[in-house]
C-alpha positions as CSV (number, residue, x, y, z in Angstrom):
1,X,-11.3,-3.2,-19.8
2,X,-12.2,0.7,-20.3
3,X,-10.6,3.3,-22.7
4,X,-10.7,6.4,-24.7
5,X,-9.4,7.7,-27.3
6,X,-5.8,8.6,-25.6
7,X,-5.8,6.0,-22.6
8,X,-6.5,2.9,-21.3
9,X,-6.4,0.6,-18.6
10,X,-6.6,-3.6,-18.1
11,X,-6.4,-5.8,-15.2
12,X,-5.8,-9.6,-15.2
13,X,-5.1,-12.0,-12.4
14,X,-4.0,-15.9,-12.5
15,X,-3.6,-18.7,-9.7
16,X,-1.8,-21.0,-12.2
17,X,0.9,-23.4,-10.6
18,X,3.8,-22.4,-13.5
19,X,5.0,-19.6,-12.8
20,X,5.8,-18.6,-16.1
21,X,2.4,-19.5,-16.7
22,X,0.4,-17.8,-14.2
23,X,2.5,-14.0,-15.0
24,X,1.7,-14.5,-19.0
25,X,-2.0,-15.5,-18.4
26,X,-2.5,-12.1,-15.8
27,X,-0.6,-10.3,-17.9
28,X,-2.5,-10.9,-21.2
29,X,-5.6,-10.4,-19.8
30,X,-4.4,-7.0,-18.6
31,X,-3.4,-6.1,-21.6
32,X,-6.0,-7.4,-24.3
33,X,-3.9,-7.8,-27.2
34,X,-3.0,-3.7,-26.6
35,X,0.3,-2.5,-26.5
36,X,1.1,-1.2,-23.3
37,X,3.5,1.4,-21.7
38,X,3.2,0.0,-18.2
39,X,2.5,-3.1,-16.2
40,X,1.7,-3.3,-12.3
41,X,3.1,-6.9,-10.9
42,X,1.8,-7.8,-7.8
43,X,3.2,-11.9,-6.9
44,X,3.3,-14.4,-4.2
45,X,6.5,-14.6,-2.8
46,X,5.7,-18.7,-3.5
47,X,6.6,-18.4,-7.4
48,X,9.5,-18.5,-9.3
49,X,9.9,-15.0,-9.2
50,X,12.1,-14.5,-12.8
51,X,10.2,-17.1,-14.2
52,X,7.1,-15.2,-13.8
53,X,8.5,-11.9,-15.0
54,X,10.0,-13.7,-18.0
55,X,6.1,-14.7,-18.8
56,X,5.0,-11.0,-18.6
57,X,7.8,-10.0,-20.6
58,X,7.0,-12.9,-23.0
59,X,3.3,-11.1,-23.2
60,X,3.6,-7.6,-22.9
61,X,6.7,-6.5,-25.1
62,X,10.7,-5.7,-25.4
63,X,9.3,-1.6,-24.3
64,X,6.8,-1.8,-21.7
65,X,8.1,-0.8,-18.0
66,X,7.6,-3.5,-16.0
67,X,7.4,-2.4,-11.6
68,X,5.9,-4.1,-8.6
69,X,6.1,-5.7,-5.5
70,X,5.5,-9.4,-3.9
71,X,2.0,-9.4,-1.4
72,X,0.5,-11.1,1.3
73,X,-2.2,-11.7,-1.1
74,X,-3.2,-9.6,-4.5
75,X,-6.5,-8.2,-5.1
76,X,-8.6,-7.5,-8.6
77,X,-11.6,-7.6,-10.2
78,X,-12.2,-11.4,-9.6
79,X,-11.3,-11.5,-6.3
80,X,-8.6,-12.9,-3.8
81,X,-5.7,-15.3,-4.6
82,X,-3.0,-16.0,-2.2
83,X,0.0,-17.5,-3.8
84,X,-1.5,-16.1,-7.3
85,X,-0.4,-12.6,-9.5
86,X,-2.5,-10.0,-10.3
87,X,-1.3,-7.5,-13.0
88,X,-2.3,-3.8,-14.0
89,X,-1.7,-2.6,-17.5
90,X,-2.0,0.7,-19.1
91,X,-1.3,2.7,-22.0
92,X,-2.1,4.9,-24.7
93,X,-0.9,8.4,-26.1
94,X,-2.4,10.5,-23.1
95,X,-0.2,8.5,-20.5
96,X,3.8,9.3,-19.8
97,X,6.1,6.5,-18.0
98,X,9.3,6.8,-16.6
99,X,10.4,4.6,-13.8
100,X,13.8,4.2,-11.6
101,X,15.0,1.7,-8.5
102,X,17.5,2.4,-5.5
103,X,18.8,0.1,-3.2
104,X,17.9,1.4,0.7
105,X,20.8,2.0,2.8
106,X,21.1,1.4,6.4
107,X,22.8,4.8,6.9
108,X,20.7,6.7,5.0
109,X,17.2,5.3,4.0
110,X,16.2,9.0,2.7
111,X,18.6,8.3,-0.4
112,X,16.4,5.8,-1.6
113,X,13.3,7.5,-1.7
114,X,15.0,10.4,-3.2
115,X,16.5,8.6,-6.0
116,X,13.5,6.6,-6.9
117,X,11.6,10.1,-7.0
118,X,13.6,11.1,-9.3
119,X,11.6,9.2,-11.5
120,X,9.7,12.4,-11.8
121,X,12.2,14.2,-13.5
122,X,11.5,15.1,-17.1
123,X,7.6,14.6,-16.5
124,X,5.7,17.4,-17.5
125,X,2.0,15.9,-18.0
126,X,-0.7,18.2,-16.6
127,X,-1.7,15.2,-14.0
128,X,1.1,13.6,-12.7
129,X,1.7,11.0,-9.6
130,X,4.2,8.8,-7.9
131,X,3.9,5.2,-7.3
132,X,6.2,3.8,-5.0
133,X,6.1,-0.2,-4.3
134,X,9.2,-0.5,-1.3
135,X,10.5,-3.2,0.8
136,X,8.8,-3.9,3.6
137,X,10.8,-5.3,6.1
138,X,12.8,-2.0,5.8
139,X,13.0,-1.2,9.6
140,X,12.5,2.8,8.1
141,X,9.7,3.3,6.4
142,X,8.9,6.8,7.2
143,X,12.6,8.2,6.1
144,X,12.1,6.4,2.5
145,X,8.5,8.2,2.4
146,X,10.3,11.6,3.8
147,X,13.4,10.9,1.3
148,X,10.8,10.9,-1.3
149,X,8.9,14.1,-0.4
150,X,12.2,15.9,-0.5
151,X,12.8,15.7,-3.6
152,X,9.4,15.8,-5.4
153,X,7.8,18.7,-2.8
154,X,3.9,18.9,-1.8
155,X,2.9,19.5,-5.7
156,X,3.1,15.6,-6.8
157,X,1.1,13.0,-4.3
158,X,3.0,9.7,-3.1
159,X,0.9,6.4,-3.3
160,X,1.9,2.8,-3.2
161,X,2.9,0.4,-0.4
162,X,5.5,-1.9,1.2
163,X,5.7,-5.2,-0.1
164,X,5.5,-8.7,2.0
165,X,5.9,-12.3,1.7
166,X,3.1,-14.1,2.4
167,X,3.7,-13.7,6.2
168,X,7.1,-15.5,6.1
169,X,8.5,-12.2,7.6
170,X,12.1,-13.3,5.7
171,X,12.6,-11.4,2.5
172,X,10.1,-9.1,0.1
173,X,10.8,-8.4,-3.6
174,X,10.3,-5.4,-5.7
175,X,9.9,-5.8,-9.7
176,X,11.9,-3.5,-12.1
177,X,12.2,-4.1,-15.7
178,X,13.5,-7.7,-16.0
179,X,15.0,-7.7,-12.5
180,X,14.0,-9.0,-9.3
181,X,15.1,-7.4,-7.2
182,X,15.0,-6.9,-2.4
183,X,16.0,-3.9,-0.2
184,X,14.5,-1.7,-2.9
185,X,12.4,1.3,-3.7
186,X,10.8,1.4,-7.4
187,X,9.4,4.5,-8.7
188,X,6.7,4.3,-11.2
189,X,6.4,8.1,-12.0
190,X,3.3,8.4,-14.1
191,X,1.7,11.7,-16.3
192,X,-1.2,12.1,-17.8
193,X,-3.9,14.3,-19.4
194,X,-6.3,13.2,-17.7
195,X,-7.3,13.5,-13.6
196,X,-5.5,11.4,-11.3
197,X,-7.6,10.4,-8.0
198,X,-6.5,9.3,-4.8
199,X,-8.7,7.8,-2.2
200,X,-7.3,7.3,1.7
201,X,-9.9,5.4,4.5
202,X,-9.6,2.7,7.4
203,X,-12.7,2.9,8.7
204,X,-11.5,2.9,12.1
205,X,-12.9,4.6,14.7
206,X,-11.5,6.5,18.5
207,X,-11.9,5.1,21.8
208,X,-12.0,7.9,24.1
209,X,-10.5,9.5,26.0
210,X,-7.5,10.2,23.9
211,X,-3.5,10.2,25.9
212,X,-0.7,12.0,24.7
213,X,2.3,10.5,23.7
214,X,4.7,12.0,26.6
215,X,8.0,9.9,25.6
216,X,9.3,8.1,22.0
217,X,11.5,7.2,20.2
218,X,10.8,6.3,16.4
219,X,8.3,3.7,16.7
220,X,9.1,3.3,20.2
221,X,6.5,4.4,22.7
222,X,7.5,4.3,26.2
223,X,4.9,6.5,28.2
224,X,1.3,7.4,27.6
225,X,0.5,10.0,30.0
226,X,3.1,10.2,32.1
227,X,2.9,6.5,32.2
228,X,4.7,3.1,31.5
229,X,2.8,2.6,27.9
230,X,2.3,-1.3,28.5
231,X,0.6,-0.6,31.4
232,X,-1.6,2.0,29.9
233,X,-2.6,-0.4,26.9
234,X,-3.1,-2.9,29.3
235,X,-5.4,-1.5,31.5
236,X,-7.5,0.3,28.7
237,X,-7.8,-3.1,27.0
238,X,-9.0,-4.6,30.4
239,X,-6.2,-7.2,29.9
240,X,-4.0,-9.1,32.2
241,X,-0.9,-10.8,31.4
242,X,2.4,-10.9,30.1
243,X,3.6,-8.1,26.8
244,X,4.1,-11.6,24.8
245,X,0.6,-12.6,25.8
246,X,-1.7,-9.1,25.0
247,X,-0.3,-9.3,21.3
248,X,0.0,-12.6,20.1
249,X,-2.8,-14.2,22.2
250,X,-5.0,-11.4,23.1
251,X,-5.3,-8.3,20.7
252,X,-2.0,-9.4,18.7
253,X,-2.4,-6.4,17.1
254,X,-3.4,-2.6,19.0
255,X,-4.5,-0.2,16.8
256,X,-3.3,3.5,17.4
257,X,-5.1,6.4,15.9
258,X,-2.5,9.5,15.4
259,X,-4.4,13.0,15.3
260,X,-4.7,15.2,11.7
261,X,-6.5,17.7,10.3
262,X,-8.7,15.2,8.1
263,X,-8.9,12.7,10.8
264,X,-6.6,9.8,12.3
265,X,-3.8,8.3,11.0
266,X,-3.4,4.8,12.3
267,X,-0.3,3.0,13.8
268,X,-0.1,-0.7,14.7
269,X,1.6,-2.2,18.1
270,X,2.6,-5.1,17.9
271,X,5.2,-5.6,20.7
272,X,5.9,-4.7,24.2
273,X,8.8,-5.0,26.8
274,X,7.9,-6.5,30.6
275,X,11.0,-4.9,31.9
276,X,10.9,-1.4,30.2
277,X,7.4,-1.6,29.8
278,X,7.3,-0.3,26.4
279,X,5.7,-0.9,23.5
280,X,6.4,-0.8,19.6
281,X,5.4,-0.8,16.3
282,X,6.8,-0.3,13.0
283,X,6.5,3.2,11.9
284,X,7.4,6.6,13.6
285,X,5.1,7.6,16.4
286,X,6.5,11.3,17.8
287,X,6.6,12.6,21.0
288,X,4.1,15.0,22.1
289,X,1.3,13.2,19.8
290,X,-2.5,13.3,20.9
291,X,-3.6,9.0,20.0
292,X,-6.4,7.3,20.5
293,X,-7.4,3.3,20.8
294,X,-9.1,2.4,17.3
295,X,-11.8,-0.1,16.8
296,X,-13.8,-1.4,13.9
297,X,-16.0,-4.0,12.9
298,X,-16.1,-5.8,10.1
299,X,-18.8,-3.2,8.3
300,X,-17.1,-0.5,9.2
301,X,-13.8,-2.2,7.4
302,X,-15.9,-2.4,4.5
303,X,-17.4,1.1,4.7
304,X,-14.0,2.1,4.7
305,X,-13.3,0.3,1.5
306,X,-16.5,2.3,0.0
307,X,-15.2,5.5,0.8
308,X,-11.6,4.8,-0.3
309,X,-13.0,4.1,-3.7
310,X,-15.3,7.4,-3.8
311,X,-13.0,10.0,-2.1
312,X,-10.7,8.5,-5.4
313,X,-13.4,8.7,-8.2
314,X,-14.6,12.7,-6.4
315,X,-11.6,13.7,-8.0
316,X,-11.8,12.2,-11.4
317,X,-13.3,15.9,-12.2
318,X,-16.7,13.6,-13.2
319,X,-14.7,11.3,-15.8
320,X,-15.6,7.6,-15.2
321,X,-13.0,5.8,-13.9
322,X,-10.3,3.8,-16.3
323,X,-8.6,1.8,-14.0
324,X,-7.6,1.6,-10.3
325,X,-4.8,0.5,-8.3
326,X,-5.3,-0.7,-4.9
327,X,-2.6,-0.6,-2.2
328,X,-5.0,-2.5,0.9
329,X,-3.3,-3.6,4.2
330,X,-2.6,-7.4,5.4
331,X,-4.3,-6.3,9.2
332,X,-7.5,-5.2,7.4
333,X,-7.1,-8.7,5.4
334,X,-7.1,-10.0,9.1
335,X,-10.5,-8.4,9.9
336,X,-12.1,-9.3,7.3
337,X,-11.6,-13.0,7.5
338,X,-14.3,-15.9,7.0
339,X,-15.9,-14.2,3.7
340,X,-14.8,-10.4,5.0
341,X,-12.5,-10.4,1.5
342,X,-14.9,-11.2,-0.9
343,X,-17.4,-8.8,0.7
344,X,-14.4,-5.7,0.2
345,X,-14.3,-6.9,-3.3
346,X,-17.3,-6.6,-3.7
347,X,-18.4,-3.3,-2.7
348,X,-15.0,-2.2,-4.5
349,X,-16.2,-3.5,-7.9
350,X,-19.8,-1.4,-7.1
351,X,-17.8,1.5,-5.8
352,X,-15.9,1.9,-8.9
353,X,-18.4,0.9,-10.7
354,X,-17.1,-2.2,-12.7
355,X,-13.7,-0.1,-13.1
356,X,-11.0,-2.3,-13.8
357,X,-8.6,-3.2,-10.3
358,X,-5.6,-4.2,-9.3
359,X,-3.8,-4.6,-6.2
360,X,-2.3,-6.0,-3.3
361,X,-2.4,-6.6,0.5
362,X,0.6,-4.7,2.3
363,X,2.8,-4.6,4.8
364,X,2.0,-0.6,5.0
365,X,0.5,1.7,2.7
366,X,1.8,5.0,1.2
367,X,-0.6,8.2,0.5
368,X,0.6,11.7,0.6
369,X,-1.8,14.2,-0.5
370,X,-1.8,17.5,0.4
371,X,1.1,17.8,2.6
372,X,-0.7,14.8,4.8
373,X,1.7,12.1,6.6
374,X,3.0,9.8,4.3
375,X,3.0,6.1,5.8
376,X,-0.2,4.3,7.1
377,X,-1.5,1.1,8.2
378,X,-4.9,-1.1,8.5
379,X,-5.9,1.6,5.6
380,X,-7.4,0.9,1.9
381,X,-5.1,3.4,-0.4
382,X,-7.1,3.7,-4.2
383,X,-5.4,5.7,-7.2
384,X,-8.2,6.5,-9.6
385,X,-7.2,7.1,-13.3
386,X,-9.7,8.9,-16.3
């Protein structure tokens, strides 16, 4: 646990059974015996959801906002539990906390994103950011994202990520105050005087030649150059078979690399149609876009991880690093199986060098900084604080 004389920052983790157990032991260790202004919950859908908030309440305070999100998996200093909590705590005079929740609509996912922003309102810190932790079986991730960015404009970045369950695909929870709440944003709107850093990197890389996206729909892609898009994957994978077959016994998941100014974005297939023979994802792909296959090994996953953590501390305006929250995605979990994990904690902790961390694994990650797009996946996502 790091401070000065204004701020400070804790992490904690627990893999207790009790559930009211295992959120007051994370919790305390977050906290130290400090009285903080915020705490970061990151659970397994597998607890007793209020019964672990009721033991963070029990340890942090009546005042302290409590937000957060249920994981495929949380991350921190001492490594990876599934089924486990991890917690982030800060406070201190030189941090500002206001928070807000919205239920997503099916007619109009923008609202929700808008009114969590709102969050923002009344914040007028010198370093500000917004930390959003969203459901993620929300079939519109990009509108919540875009809902956001309406309302707080290019001057405040977006981190955070879309919550999960432990692969059960049936229900994700978001934590606000004493509630536990699904089909959520929270907003964790945070100021401070001190720099705020934010750290985006896959460690993916292109498979040429690129194709252009000549016909979607959403996250619908239905021809890659002029061409059915099953039948484009399929042949640039060398693959024969069925849709059903390429993605859950071949690549089960197809990595797509989206074009920007500071590199590729990435988009994950994870479906096809035989009949239509289209293929689709889970967050917008648009029309007219120049992609790319992606590949990686498991050092470049890692390498990834590395520069997440040091594009984040590069703008810490050469303050050490109090804390960091980590926003990693379940696919790069995937990658890094058979002792991958340990070996992306470990060159986090070095990255950050000993930095307090807390996180989770995703279901798709949030990172808007300087006008970039807002949603990404198989990406590490690090917000530095000084």
């Amino acid at each position: 646990m790091l401070s000065n004389p204004h701020r400070w920052f804790g992490a904690g983790q627990s893999s207790a059974a009790d559930s009211a157990k295992a959120g007051a032991e994370a919790a305390a260790e977050a906290i130290g015996g400090r009285v903080p202004k915020a705490v970061v919950v990151f659970a397994s859908v597998a607890h007793d959801l209020p019964a672990l908030i009721s033991g963070v309440r029990a340890e942090v305070g009546p005042d302290a906002a409590i937000v957060g999100s249920t994981t495929m998996g949380e991350l921190g200093n001492g490594g990876l539990t599934v089924g486990g909590v991890a917690v982030a705590a800060l406070g201190g005079d030189g941090f500002t906390v206001h928070t807000r929740a919205a239920h997503i609509h099916e007619s109009d996912p923008r609202a929700a994103g808008a009114a969590a922003a709102e969050s923002l309102r009344g914040l007028h810190d010198d370093h500000k950011v917004l930390v959003l932790f969203c459901d993620g079986l929300t079939g519109h991730p990009h509108d919540i994202v875009r809902g956001a960015y309406s309302s707080v404009g290019a001057t405040v970045p977006l981190v955070g990520g879309f919550g999960a369950d432990d692969r059960r695909f049936e229900r994700t929870y978001q934590f606000y105050g004493d509630e536990v709440l699904t089909n959520s944003v929270v907003g964790l709107a945070l100021g401070s005087d001190g720099p705020i850093g934010i750290g985006v990197a896959h460690g993916w890389r292109r498979i040429e030649p690129p194709m252009i996206v000549t016909k979607s729909q959403g996250a619908h892609i239905f021809l890659l150059d002029d061409e059915p898009a099953l039948d484009v994957l399929l042949r640039r994978n060398n693959f024969e078979g069925t849709a059903d077959e390429f993605f859950h016994q071949g690549r089960q998941l197809q990595p797509l690399g989206l074009s920007r100014r500071n590199g590729e974005d990435i988009r994950v297939l994870h479906a096809g149609d035989d009949e239509s023979r289209s293929v689709w994802g889970t967050a917008d792909i648009p029309q007219g876009a120049l992609v790319w296959l992606m590949e990686a090994d498991r050092q470049a996953l890692l390498d990834g991880a590395t520069w997440s953590c040091t594009e984040a501390l590069a703008r810490l305006d050469g303050l050490a690093p109090l804390g960091v929250l980590a926003f990693d995605c379940a696919g790069r979990r995937v990658g890094l199986m058979e002792g991958g994990v340990d070996e992306e904690v470990a060159v986090m902790r070095d990255a950050l060098h000993g930095a307090p961390f807390a996180g989770f694994y995703t279901s798709g990650e949030i990172a808007r900084v300087r006008g970039a797009s807002g949603v990404h996946h198989l990406t590490l996502v690090t917000l530095a604080l000084a």
